[in-house]
N, C-alpha and C positions, 0 to 999 in steps of 0.2 A: 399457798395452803389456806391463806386466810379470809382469799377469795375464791375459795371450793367453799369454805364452809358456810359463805356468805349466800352462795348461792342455792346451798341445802338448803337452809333454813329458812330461802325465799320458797324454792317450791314445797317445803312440808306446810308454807303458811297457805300457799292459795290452791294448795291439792287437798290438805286433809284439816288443818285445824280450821279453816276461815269456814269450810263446806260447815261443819260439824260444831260448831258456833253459831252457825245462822241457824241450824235444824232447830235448836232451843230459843223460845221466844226470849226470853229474856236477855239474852248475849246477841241477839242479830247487830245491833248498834255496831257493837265490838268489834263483831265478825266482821261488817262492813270497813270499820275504820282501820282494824288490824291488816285486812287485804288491801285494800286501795291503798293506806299507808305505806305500806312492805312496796307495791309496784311503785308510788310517786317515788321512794328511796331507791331504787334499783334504778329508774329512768335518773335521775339528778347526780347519782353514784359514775352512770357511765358518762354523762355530758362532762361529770369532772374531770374524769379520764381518759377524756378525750377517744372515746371506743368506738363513737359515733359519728357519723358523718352529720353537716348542717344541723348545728347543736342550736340553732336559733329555732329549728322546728321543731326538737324534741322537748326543748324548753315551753314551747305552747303548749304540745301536748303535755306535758307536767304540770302546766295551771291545770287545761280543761280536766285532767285526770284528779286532780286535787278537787276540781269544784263538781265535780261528777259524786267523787269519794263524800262530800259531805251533802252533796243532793240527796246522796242515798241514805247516809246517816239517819238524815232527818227522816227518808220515807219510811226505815226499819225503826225508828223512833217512834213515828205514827202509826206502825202499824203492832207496835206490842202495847198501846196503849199509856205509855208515858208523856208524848204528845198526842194530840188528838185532834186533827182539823180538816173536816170538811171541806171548805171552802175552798176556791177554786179561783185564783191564785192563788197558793201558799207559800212560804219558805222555800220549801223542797222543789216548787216549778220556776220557783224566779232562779234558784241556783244552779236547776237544769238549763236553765235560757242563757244564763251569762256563760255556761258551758259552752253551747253549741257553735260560737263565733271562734274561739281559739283553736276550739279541736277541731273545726273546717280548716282553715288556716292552716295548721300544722299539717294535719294530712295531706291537703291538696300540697304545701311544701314538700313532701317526702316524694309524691309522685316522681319521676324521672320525663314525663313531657304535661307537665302543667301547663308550660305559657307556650305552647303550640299548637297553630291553628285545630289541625284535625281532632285533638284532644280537649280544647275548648269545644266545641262544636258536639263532640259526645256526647259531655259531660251537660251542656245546655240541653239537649235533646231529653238525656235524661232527667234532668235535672226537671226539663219542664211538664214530661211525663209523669213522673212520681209526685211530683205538686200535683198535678190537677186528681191524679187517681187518692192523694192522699188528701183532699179536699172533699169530692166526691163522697170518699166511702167510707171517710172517719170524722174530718173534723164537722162537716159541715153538718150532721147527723145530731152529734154531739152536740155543736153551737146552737142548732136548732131548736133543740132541748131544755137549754139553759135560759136564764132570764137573758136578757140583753143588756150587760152593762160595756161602757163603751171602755175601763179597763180590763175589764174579761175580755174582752172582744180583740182589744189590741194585744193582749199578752198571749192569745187564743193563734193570733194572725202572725207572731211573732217566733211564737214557737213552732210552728209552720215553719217560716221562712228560715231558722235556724236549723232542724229538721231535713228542709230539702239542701240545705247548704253542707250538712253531714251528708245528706245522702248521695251528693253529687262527690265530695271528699273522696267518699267511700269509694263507689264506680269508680271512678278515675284509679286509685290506688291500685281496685282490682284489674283491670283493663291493662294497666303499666307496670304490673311489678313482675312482671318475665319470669324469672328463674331466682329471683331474690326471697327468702323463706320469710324475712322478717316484714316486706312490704305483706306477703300472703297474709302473714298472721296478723298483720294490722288492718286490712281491708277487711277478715274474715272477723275481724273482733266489734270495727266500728258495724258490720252488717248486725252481727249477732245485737248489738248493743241495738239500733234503728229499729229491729224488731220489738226488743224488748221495750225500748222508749215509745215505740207505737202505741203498744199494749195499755202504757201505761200513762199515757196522755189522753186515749178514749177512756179507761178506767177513772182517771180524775175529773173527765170532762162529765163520764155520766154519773158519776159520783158512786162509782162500784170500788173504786181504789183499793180499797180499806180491805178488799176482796182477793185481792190480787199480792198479799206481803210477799207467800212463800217465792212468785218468781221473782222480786227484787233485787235480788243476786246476779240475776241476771244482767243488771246494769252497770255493773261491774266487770263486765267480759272485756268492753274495749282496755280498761284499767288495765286487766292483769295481761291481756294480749301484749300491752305494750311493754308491761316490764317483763313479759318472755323474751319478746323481741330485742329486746338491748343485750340479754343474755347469750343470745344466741351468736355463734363466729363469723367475723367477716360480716357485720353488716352492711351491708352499702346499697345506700338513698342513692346513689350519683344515676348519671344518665344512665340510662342502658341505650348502649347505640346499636346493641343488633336489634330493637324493635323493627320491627316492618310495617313501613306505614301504607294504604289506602286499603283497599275493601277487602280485608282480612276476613274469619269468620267471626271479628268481634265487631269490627264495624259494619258486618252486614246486619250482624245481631241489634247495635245498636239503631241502625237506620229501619232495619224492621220496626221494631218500640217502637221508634218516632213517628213512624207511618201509621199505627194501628193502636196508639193507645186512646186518640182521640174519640176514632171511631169507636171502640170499643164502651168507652166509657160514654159516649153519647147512647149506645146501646144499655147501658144497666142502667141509664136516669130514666130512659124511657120504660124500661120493663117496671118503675116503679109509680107511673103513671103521668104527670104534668112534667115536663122537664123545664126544669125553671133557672138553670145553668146554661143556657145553651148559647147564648152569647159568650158566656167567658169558654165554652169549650170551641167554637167557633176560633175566637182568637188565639187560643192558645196551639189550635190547630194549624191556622196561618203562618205562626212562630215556628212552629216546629218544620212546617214542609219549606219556608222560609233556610232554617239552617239546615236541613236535607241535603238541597239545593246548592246552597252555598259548599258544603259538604263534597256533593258532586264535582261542583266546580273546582272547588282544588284538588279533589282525586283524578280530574281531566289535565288541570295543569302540574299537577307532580307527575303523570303517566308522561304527560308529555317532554318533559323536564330528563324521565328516567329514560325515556328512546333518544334522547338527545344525548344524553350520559352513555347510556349503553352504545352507542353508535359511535363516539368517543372513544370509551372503554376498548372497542374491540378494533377501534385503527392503532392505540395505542398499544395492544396487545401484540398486531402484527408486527410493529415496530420491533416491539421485544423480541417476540424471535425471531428478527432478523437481525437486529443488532451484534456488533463485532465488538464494541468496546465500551465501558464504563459510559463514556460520556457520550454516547446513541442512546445508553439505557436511562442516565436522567435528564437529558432530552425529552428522548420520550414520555417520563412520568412528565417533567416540570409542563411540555407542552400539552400534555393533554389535562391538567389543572389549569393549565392556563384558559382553554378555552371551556374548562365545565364555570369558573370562576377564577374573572380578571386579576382580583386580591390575591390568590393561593399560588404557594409557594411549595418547594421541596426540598429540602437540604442531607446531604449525607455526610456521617459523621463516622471516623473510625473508634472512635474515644467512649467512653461509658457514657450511655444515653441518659439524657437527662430525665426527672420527671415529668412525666404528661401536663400541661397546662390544658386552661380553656382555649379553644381554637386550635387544636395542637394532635396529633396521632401521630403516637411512637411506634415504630415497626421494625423489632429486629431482625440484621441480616448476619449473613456467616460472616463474612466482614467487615463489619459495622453498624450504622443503626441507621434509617430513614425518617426522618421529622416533617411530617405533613402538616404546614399552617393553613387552613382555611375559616371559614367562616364558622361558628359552631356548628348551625342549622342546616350545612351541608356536607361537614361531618357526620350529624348525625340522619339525616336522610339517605348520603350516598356511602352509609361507612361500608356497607358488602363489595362493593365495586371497587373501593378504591382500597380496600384490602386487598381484592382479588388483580390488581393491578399491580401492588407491592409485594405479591405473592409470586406474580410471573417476574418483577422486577430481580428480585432474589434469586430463581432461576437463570433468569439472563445473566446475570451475575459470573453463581456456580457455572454456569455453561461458558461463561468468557474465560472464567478463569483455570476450568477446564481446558480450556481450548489454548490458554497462553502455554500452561503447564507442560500439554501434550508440543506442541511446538518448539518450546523450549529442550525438550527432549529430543525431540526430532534434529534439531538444528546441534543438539549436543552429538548427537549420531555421527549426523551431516559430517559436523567440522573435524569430529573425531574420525571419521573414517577419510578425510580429507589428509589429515594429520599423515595419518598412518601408511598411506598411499602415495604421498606425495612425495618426490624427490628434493622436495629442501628439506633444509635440516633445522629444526624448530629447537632451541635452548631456549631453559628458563633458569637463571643464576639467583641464587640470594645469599648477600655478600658475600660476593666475588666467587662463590663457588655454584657448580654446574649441580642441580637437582632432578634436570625432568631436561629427557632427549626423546625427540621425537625415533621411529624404526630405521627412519634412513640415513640419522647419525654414523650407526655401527658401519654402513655401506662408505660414508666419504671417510670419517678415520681408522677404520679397521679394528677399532675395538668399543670397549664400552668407556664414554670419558666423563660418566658421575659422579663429582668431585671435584675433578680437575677446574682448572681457570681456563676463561675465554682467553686473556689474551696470553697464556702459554700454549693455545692449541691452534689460532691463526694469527700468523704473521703480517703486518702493512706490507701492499705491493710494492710503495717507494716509501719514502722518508716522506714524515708531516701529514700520514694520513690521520684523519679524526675520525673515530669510528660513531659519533655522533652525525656524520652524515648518512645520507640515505645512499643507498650505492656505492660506497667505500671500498674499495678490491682487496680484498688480503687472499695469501696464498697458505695452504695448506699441505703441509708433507706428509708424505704418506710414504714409510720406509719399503723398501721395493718397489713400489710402485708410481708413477708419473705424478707430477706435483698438481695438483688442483688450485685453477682460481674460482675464487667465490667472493660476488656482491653480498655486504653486510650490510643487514636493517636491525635497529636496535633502536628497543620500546622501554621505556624505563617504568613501567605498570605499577611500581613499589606500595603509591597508593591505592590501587583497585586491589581489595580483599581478597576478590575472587582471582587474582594473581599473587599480589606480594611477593613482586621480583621484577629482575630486566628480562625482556623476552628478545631472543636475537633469532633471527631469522640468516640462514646461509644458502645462496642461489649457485648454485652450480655452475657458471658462464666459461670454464675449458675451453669445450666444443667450439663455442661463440668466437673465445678469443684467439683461436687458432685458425678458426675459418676467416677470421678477419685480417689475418697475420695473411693467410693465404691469397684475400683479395687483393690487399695491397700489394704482395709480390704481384699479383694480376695486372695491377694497377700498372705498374713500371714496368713488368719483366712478358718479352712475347712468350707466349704458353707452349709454342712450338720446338723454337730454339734456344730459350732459354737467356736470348740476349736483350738489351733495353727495349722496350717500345716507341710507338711515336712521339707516346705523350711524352715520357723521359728526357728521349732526344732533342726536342723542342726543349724543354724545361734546360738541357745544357746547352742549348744554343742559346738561351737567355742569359745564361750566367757569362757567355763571352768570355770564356777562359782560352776557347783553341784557335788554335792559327791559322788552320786550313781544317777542310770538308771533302770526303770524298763520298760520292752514291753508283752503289754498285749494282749492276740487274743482271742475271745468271740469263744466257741467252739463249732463246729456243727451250726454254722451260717449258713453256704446255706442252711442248710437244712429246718431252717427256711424261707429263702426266697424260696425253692420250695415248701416247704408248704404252707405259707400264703401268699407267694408273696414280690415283694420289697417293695411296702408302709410299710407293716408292718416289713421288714429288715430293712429300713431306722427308723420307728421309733422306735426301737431295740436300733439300734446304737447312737440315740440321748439321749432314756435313758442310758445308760452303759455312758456315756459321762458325764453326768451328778451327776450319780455315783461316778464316779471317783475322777473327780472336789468337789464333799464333803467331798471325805477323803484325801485332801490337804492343805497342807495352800497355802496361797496368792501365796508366793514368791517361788512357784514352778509350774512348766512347765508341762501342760498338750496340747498331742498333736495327733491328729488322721494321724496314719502314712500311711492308706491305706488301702480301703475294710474295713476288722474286727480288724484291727491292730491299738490299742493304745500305746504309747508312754508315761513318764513321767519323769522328772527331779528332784529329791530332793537334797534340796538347805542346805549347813551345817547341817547333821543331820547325829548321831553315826549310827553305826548300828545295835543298838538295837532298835533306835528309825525307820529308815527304814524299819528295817523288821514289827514292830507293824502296820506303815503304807501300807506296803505291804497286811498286812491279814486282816486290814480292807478293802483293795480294792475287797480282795480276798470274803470274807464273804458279801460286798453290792451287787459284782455282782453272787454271787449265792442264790439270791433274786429273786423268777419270778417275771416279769413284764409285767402290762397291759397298749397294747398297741392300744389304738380305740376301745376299749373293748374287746380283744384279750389278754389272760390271755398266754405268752410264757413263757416256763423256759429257764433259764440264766445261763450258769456258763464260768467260764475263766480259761485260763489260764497264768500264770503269770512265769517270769525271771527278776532273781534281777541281780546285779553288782553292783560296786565298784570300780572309777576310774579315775582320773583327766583327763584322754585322752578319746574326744570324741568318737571318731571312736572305740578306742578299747572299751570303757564301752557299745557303744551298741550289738558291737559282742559278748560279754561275756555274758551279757543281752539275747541275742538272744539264746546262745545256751543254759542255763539256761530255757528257754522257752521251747524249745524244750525235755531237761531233761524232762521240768514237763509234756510234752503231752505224752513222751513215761511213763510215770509213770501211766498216767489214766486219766490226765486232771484234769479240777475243783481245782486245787491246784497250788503251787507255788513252785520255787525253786531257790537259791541261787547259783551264779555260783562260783564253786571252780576249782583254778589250775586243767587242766588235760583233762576238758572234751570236749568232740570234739567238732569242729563245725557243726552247721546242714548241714544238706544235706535235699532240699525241695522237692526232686524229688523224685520218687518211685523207686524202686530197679532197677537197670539193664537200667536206662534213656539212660545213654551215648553210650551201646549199642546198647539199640534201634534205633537211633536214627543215629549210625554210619548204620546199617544194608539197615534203612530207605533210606541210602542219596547212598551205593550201591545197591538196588534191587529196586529203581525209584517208592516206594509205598511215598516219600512225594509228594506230589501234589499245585496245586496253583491254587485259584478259581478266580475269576473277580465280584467286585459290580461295575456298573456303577455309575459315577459321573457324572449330568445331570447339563444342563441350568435350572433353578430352573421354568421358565417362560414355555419352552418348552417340555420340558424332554427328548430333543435331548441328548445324550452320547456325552462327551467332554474327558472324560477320562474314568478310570478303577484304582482299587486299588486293587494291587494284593496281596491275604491273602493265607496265609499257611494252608495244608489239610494236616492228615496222615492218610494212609488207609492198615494198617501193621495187619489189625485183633484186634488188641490190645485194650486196654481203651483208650477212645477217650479224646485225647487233643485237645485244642484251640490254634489258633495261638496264643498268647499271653505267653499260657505256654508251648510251643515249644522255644520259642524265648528263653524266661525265662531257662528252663531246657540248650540250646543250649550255653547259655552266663556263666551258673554254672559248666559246664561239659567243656570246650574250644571248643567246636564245632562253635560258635558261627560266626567265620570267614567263615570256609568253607559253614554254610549253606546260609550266607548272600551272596557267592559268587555264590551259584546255585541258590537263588531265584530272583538276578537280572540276571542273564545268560538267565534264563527259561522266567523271563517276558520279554525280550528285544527279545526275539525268536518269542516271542509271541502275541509282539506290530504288525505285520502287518496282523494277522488273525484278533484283534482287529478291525483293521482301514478298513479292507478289502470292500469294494462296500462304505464306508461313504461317500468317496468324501471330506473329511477335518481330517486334520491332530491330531490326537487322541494323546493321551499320556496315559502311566503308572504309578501309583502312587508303590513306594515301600518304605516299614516300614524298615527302621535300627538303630539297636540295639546301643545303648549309646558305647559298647565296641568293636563293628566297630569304631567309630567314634574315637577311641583314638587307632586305628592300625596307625603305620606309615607311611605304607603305600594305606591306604583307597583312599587318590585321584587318587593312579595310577590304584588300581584295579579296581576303577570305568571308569575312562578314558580308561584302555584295552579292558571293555567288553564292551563300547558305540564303540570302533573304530571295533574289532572283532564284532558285529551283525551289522554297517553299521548304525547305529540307530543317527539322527541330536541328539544333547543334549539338547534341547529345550525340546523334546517329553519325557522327565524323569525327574519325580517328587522324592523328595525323602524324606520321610515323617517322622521327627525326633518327639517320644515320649515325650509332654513336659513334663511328670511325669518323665521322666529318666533323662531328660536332665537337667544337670548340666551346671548353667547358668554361672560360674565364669571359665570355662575350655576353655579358651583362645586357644587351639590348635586343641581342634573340632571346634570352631571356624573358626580358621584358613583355616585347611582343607573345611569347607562349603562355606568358599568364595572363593577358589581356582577353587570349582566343579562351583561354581555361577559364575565366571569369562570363565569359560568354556562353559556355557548355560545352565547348570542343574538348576533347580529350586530347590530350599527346603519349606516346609512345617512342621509347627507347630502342631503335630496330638494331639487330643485329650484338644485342648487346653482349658484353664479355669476349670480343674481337679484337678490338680499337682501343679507343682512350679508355678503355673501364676502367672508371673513377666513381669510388660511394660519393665524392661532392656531387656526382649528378642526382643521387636517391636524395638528398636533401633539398632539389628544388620543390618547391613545391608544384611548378606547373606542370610534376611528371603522374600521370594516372598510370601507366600502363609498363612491363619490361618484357620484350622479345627477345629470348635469349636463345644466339645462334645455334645453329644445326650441332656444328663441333662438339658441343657437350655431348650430347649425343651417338657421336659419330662411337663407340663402344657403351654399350649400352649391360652390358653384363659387368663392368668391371666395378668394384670398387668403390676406386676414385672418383668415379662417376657420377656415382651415386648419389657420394657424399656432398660433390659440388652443387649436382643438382635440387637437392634436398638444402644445402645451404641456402640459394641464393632462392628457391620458394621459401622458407621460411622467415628469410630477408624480407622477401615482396611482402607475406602476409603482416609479419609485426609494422612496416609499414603501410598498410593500407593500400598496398598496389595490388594490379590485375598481372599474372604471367601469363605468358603463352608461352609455349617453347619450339622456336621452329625446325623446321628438317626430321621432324618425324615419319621416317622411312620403313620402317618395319614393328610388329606386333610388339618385340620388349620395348622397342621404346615407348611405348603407349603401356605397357604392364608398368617401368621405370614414375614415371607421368602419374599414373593414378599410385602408387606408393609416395609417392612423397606430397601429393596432393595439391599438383598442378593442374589447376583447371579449365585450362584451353590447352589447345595445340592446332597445327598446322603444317603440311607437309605429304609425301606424294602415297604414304599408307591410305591419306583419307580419300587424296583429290590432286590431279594437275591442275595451273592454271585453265581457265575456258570461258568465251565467251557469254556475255551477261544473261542471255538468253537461257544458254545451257547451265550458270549458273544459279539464276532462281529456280527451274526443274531441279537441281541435283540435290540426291541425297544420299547416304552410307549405305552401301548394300549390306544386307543383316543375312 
């Protein structure tokens, strides 16, 4: 309140009582000293209270306004006749003279670009203009006039020089004070005042003074301008950095003056006849086109400075919008400081920004604040730019953080619609009770379980499970319905906010663990008749428990199956199998060793009691049997032994076997010291067969191996022909004959010779890189040198080892022989591929999915051979889905008709192979062929 009323009483003194005071001669003194008083008070009042900015300059201006105030005193003194003086200097001009140095000073401090270049350089221009025209056409008139004393002369030349040092104050003040009211009002008070001081320095110089009282007052304008000025809100003296510097319209303004006051004023000496100046206008003219010049040049190197800046500016702008993250966007600013100036720096702050320093620009952002250190002088040169830089920087900002936002949403969607879709079952518990179940909950335990406890709702599969393991099995009941197993993950989140809880994860693995129940029967049990396999049987001939071996071969069996076919062979072989198995006891070994080949083990029993068992086998299977109402005759032939050693009791066995077929068949025989061992091949095999491999009649045919989707050709499986006139063999019993006779290397080495020959008439116009499939023989695989002879013939035909498959029999292969092994990962390290032929026949055993040297599984015709059923299906879809989780290639062969290729693409099997697509055919007709569409 008590500075409202302060501030009345300021403007009643210099609006109405100080006017109306000087009107009357007698009170002008008064008047004077009551107004300049009242403002020196108001200027000293606010520096106390700190209202104003650089209180050092308004302090000057409070002398020169005090010495101003009693300069005038004295003239309104002399001119009501109380003083009275002539003379020239007096009182009242020495106390205008000590004036004019503080109040330049102070003014030019309030300016906002005082000590920089372009604004020195105005303020000279004009500075040097207004001297010479105030030389010219006032004092020098004046001087001229007067006597010549040489302290008149100095105090004459003095207030001159104080005079243009206001006047240059002034300019500057007006020139810089932008949008600031109080710099206006101070530039517009020292002009008014300059005016008035003009007036009144030719007045005393021509001795008219004394003439001139009433405008007096007018030398008081800068006084009271300045105590308006402090009055007024929000003064601020500080920089102004959105000035804009080079050839604005004020510095065109100012370089014009500079240009043409010279001349000008050479023109009004001469209009007045002798010019007698004209050396100092000469010089002063030099000076000025001098700082012009200089003027130019730094508006050439700031222009150049700013296309440097700006060129900066707008690669760093492209930055911004394209940056993805926080730290692209101060990147971006710090690097493009960096190279406007080495010194500058940029710092982001989420915290409450600090205040501005010198060197310093504070820039709020939505999330926090940007702190620009640089130099001052390129702060305040490039403040537009480097605003407009932290303006985009902001943007980039809001747009990342847009862009996280939206993301995060997104990904909330994602996971939630993952959530909700997905057949595990997702709990989150917080202590010990269930709060949040994923939709596929209610599907495995048939109701809602929020609330309930984890571990009353799945059970450990055995004893000692820890459900802190990853993959932990527990089982879940489900009343009516088949028990469910399910892998447990469990996440204990309790510290993550955005959970606070355990998260258990439950995988549904039933299916898995039943198909796996069912492989392993696969493993051990023939899938035909139900009784051990080979692998099995071997596996009891290891453990040397039985006493005797007998192998038994159902005789004239193909002939049955080309009579009636194989349904009716298969169900042949189910009955015999069954036969067999009744005249056993329990604890001996019944085992289907292959085709029409049974197997048996008797376990502690004389041999008397063996052979009784023997001839009841003998006498059940020469029993006909109806089979679908197919009435076939039956008989066998049988080979006993005697022998604690596996291997040899079934060789004795075997050739015991053989005995009894060259006897007539249908009976049996006992092996005794002496007699040979068989020989399976027909007379004179070996050298057919040597004959074959010099007179080039064995041959090699090509079945395509298709994309099962397309029926493009991807590969070729090259099968063995012999075309010698002879009885015709299968590749199988070529191989067979070649492995029992020792041929079996050399032929193995010209049927991959001949297919790698024969890989680019294969591939020939496809356009994509084809490969070879080749069959070898188990006793390849155990030559010691097999990897070199395969690596000589891939480097001899040129052939990449990628493009050669190589297709190991899984009925031959002998899954415990570590050095076939061996060798398959050496050719697999090299880029050959291997392949599982035939698989799910023979030994199938998951230890072979575990080697690594397997790329590939061929899985036999037989799954197939029903194609509509089932069980079928499911096998089929199993053991792809096997291959995939492991990283293998299927094919599935014996693809004979349309469902099986409908079967194939459902369960997303993607090869096949078989007589839908293609018969074997030579390599010629093989690279032509393609699916008829």
């Amino acid at each position: 309140m008590s500075n409202l009323v302060g501030r009345g009483v300021y403007l009643a003194i210099i609006t109405v009582i100080g006017p109306l005071m000087y009107v009357f001669g007698l009170t002008r003194t008064s008047a004077v000293v009551l107004t300049g008083g009242a403002s020196v008070l108001a200027i000293l009042v606010a520096v106390c209270r700190g209202t104003v900015r650089r209180r050092g300059a308004w302090l000057l201006i409070a002398l020169s306004a005090t010495l101003l105030t009693v300069g005038d005193a004295f003239f309104a003194t002399a001119t009501t006749g109380v003083i009275h003086s002539a003379e020239f200097p007096n009182v009242a001009d020495l106390v205008f003279l000590g004036a004019y140095l503080p109040l330049a000073v102070g003014v030019l401090w309030l300016a906002p670009r005082a000590r920089t270049p372009h604004f020195l350089l105005d303020v000279g221009v004009l500075t040097l203009g207004g001297s010479l025209v105030t030389w010219i056409l006032v004092l020098q008139p004046a001087i001229n006039a007067m006597e010549r004393h040489t302290f008149d002369t100095t105090v004459a030349v003095a207030t001159l020089v104080g005079y243009v040092a206001v006047l240059a104050a002034a300019a500057g003040t007006l020139l810089t004070a932008g949008r600031s009211p109080a710099l206006l009002l101070i530039g517009l008070g020292a002009a008014v005042f300059l005016v008035a001081d003009l007036l009144y320095i030719r007045a005393r110089v021509l001795g008219t003074w004394g003439d001139s009282a009433p405008g007096g007052f007018l030398l008081l304008t800068f006084v009271v301008a300045c105590g308006v000025a402090v009055l007024l809100p929000a003064v601020d003296t500080g920089r102004d950095r959105r000035a804009v510097r080079g050839f604005g319209p004020v510095g065109l303004i100012v370089v014009a003056v500079g240009l043409i006051v010279a001349p000008t004023v050479l023109l009004v000496e001469a209009s007045r006849g002798v010019v007698r100046t004209g050396v100092v206008i000469g010089i002063v003219a030099l000076v000025i086109a001098a700082l012009v010049v200089t003027r130019v040049t730094l508006y050439v190197g700031a222009s150049r400075r700013r296309a440097r800046v700006t060129s900066v500016a707008r690669e760093a702008l492209r930055a911004l919008a394209v940056a993805t993250d926080e730290d692209q966007v101060r990147n971006a600013i710090v690097g493009a400081l960096r190279r406007i100036a080495p010194d500058s720096g940029v710092t982001f702050v989420r915290d409450v920004p600090p205040p501005g320093r010198p060197g310093e620009l504070v820039y709020p952002l939505d999330n926090g604040t940007a702190i620009v250190t640089a130099p001052a002088a390129l702060l305040d040169e490039f403040h537009q730019t480097l605003r407009a830089m932290l303006d985009q920087a902001a943007l980039a900002l809001d747009r990342i953080d847009l862009v996280r936002r939206l993301q995060e949403r997104e990904r909330e969607r994602y996971f939630r619609s993952i959530v909700d879709t997905s057949t595990d079952v997702i709990l989150i518990s917080k202590q010990d009770h269930i709060e949040y179940v994923s939709p596929s909950a209610t599907r495995m335990f048939g109701r809602d379980v929020r609330g309930e406890r984890f571990d009353r709702l799945v059970n450990p599969a055995r004893e000692g499970v820890d459900w802190s393991e990853d993959g932990a099995e527990g089982v879940v009941e489900r009343p009516g319905e088949r028990t469910a197993v399910v892998q447990v993950y469990r996440r204990d989140l309790t510290a993550d906010p955005n959970v606070n809880g355990v998260v258990t994860t439950l995988h549904d693995v039933t299916r898995e663990r039943a198909l796996q129940r069912d492989l392993e029967r696969r493993v051990n049990q023939d899938p035909l008749t139900g009784l051990a396999n080979p692998k099995r049987f071997h596996e009891h001939l290891g453990e040397g428990t039985h006493s005797a071996a007998l192998v038994i071969d159902l005789d004239d069996f193909k002939a049955v199956n080309d009579t009636f076919g194989h349904q009716i062979g298969d169900g042949l072989l189910a009955s015999a199998a069954g036969r067999i198995e009744a005249c056993v006891r329990p604890d001996d070994v019944v085992a289907r060793l292959g085709g029409d080949e049974f197997g048996v083990l008797l376990r502690g029993l004389d041999e008397a009691a063996a052979q009784a068992i023997t001839q009841r086998i003998s006498d059940a299977l020469a029993e006909p049997a109806m089979v679908e109402g197919v009435r076939v005759d039956m008989q066998a032939s049988i080979g006993l032994a005697f022998s604690t050693d596996g291997d040899q009791v079934v060789r004795e066995a075997d050739s015991a076997l053989y005995r009894a077929k060259a006897a007539g068949k249908g009976r049996w025989r006992q092996y005794r010291p002496g007699m040979p061992a068989p020989t399976r091949q027909h007379h004179g095999a070996r050298e057919r067969l040597t004959r074959a491999l010099r007179s080039g009649t064995l041959d090699l045919h090509y079945q395509p191996i298709v994309e099962t989707a397309t029926a493009d050709p991807v590969g070729f499986e090259a099968l063995l022909r012999l075309h010698d006139g002879g009885p015709p063999m299968s590749a199988p019993e070529i191989v067979e004959t070649a492995e029992s006779t020792g041929l079996v290397a050399d032929i193995g080495d010209w049927v991959l010779a001949r297919a790698l020959a024969d890989l680019p008439r294969l591939s020939a116009g496809s356009g994509s890189q084809r490969y070879v499939a080749v069959n070898v023989a188990p006793r390849q695989l155990r030559l010691p040198d097999f990897t070199d002879r395969v690596a000589g013939q891939l480097a001899r035909a040129g052939v990449p080892p990628d493009r050669l498959v190589l297709e190991i029999t899984e009925g031959d292969l002998v899954g415990e022989d570590e050095r076939a092994w061996a060798y398959l990962a050496e050719l697999r390290a090299l880029g050959v591929r291997v392949a599982i032929d035939d698989y799910g026949t023979g030994y199938a055993s998951l230890s072979y999915l575990r080697q690594e040297a397997i790329d590939v599984i061929k899985v036999d015709g037989s799954f197939l051979a029903d194609p509509g059923s089932a069980r079928a299906r499911v096998l089929v879809a199993a053991v792809a889905d096997v291959a995939g989780r492991l990283g293998l290639d299927m094919v599935a062969e014996g693809v004979h008709d349309v469902p099986c290729r409908h079967l194939l693409l459902d369960v997303g099997c993607r090869y096949a192979q078989g007589y839908l697509f293609a018969r074997p055919m030579p390599a010629d007709e093989a690279g032509d062929w393609t699916y008829p569409r």
